[in-house]
N, C-alpha and C positions, 0 to 999 in steps of 0.2 A: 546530541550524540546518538548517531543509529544505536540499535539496539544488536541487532544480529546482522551478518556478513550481507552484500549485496548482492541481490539475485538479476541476470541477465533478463527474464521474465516477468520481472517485480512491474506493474501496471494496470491499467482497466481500460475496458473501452467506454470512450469519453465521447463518444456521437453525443450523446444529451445535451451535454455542457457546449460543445462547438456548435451544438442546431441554434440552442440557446442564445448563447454569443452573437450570432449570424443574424438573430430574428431582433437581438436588440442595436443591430446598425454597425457594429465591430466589423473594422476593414476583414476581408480574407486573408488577405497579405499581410496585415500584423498579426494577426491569430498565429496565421503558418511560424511564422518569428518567431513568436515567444514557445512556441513548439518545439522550434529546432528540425523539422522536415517541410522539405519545400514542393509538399502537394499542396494541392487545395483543398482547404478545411473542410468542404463538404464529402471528399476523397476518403480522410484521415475517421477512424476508429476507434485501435487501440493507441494510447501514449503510455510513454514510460510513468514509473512517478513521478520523480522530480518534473519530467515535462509536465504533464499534470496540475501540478502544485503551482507553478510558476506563472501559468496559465490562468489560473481559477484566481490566483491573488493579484494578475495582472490587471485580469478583468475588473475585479473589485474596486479599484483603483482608476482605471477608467470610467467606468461606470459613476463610480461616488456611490457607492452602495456596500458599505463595509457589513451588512446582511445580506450578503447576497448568495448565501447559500441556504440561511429560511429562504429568499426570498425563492428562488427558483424549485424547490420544493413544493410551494404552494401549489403551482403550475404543472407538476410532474405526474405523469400517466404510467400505469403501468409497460405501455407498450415502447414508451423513451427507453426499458432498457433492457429492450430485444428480446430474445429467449428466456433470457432470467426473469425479467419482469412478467413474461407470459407465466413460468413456472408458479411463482405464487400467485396471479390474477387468479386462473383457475384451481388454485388449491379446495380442498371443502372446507377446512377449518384453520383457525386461526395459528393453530399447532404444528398443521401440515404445512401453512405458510411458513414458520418459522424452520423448518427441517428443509423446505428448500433453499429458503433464504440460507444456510450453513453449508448443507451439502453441498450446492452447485455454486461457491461462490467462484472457486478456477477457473468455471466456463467464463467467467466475466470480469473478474478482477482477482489478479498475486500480490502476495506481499502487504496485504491491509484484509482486513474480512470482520467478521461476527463467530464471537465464542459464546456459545448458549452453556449457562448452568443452571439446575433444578435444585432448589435446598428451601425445605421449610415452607411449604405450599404457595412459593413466590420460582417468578423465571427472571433471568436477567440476563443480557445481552450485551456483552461488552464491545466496543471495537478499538478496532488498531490498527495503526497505520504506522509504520515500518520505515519511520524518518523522522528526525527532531523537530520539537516544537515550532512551529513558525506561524506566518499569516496564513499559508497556504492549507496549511493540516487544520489549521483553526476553521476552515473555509468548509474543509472537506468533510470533518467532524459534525458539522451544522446543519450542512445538507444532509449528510448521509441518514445522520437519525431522525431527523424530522421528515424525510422522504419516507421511511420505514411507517411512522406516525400518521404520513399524509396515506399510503397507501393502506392502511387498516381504515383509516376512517372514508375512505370509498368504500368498501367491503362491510364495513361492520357498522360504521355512525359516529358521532360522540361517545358511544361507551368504549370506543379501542385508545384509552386511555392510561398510558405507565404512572404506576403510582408515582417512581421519581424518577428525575432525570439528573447525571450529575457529569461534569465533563471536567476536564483537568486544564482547561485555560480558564479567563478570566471573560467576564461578559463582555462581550461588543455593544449590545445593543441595552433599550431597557426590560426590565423583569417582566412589562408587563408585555412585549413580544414574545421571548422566549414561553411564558407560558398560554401566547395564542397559538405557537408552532406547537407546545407539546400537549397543554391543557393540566401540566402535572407543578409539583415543586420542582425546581432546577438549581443544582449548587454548584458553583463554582470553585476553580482552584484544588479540584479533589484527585484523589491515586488514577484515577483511573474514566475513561469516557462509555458513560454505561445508561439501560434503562433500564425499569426491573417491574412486572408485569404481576399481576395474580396466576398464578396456574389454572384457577379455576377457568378463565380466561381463556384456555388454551383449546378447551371444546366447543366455543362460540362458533356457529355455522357460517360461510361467507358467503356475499350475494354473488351470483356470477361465477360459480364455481363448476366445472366439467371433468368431472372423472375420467371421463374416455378418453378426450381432450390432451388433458392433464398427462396420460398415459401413454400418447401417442409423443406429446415434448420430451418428456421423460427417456425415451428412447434416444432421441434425436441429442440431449443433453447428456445423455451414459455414454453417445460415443464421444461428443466433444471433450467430456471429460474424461473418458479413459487414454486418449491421445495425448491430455494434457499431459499426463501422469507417466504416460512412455515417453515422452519428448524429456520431460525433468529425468528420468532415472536416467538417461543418456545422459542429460550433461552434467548431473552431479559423477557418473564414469566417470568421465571425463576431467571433474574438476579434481576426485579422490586421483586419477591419476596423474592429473601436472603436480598436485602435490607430493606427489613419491621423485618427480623428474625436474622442477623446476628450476636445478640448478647447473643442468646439461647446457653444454655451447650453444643450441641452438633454442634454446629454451623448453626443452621435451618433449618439441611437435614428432618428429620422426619417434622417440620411443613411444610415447604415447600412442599413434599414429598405430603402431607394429602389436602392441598388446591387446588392440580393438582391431584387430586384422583390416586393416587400412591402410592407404598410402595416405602420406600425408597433405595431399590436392584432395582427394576422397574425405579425406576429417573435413577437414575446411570448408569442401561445399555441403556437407551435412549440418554443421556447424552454421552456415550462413542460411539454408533452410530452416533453421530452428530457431532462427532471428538472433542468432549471437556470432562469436566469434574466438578461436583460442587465444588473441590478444585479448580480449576483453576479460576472457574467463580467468588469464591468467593472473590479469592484476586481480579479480576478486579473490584468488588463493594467496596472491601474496599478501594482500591487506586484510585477509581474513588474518592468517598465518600470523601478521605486525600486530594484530589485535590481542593474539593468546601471548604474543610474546610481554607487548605494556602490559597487559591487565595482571597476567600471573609469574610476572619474575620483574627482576631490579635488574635485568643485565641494560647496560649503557646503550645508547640508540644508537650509536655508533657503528657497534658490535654486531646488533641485530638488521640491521644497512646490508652488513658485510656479509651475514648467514642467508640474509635473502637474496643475493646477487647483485645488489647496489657497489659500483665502484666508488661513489661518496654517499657521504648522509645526507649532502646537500639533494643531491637526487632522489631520496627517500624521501626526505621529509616533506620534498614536494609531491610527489606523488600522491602520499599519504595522504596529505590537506587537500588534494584535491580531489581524492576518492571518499572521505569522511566529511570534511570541513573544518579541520581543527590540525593540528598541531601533533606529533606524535609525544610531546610532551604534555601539550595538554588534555591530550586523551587518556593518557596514563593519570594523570591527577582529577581528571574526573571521575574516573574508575574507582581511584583509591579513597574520594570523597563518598561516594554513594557508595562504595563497600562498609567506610568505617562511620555512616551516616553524619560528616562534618556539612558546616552549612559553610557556602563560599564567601570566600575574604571578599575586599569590595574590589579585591585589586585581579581576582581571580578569571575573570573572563574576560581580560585582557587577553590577547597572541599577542607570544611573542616567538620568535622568527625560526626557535630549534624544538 
């Protein structure tokens, strides 16, 4: 079950993983597929999540390499990931690498990132990915921090070591991989996908390091990332206003349209430069909207069908399941499980059909 509403932006750029894919014999033309855009992989950048996910766990599966996100970690250069990867290559300290790895993570991937916290002369580094458990996140999970692990020990050696590693799925592989990718303890089955560092650690100098360098990307990254950041306040407008309109004839395009002094041909092509779209945006309000409605009230789905401009529920409910992946009943009962900490019946992650 997502956690929070779906972002039209929510993605990264995945060149790595398709250069990747490409160099280990994977058609073009099935890559493009499991993608869902019909360029050519070499073409292709950024993917959505979900594209993403489906992708990384296709591969997997192809391959017969259910590590295959230590595995291609191993192999990973800083420069596999563009700007971003240049920003910490040149950092000076292990510290500054970590402050770029957080700050600029928009320029390179929405919707999943790294939360650094400082308590008690330890750092730890959580991540998150902004989609429910599966193969695909398990994949991405694997790579992501052991990439982090591979690029300290270019910079610094065996000693850019996390004291622990702990991740919220279950081992893939054996214990004694996981601790060649991390070199730490690693526990399974835990809250949360994390690593957690000495502080002291954080003043370690890195080899390869260019301040001037460093200075000059930093420029070139304040603007990519200041764009990001006006492109999102535009469409959250946007989304705060289909929410006020959502239930007008035409579905809110013309007032919405009229409040951002716009025609509503003028929204639309702003809207498709921004890589979205007012249909897309609009079901993320409404399935935002069906979300506050299961999680924080008992009214009948029925009802709330009919508040959201659904002429049946059966239309809802489909919608619903295919923007979530569940059921608007059964989202509702998960919610109220993990509110009231119940464990699920055996019979509980069944669908069924309302």
């Amino acid at each position: 079950m997502a956690t929070s509403s779906d972002q039209s932006d929510w993605g990264l750029d995945a060149g790595w993983l398709i250069d990747y894919l490409l160099k280990q014999g994977l058609r073009a033309e099935e890559i493009a597929r499991q993608t869902g855009i019909h360029e050519h992989p070499s073409t292709l950048s950024f993917l959505s999540i979900d594209a993403y996910l489906s992708l990384f766990s296709w591969a997997s599966r192809c391959l017969d390499r259910p590590q295959l996100g230590l595995d291609i970690s191993r192999k990973l250069q800083p420069s596999s990931l563009g700007l971003y990867g240049y920003l910490m290559d040149y950092s000076p300290t292990v510290g500054a690498l970590f402050e770029q790895l957080v700050h600029y993570q928009p320029i390179f991937m929405r919707g999943m990132g790294y939360t650094k916290l400082v308590s008690g002369g330890q750092v730890e580094l959580e991540w998150t990915i902004n989609r429910p458990a599966c193969e695909g996140v398990r994949l991405d999970v694997e790579f992501t921090m052991s990439a982090l692990v591979r690029l300290l020990r270019i910079k610094v050696g065996d000693a850019a070591t996390p004291l622990r590693a702990t991740f919220k799925h279950a081992a893939s592989a054996s214990v004694e991989d996981y601790h060649e990718a991390f070199g730490c303890e690693c526990n399974f089955g835990q809250q949360q996908n994390s690593m957690l560092f000495a502080e002291s650690m954080m003043q370690t100098p890195l080899a390869g390091a260019d301040p001037q360098l460093l200075d000059i990307l930093k420029v070139q990254a304040d603007t990519l990332l200041q764009a990001w950041q006006q492109q999102t306040r535009f469409l959250e407008r946007v989304r705060e206003l289909i929410a006020r309109t959502f239930d007008q004839p035409d579905g809110g395009v013309t007032l919405v349209a009229q409040q951002l002094n716009l025609s509503p041909r003028t929204l639309n092509r702003r809207l498709a430069k921004e890589g979205s779209s007012y249909q897309r945006l609009r079901e993320e309000v409404v399935v935002h909207m069906a979300k506050r409605a299961l999680s924080e009230s008992q009214t009948p789905i029925a009802l709330i069908a009919g508040e959201l401009g659904f002429s049946e529920s059966s239309a809802f409910i489909r919608a619903f399941r295919r923007a979530v992946g569940v059921t608007p009943r059964n989202y509702r009962a998960e919610v109220k499980r993990i509110q009231g900490g119940i464990t699920p019946a055996s019979g509980a992650a069944r669908e069924s059909t309302s």
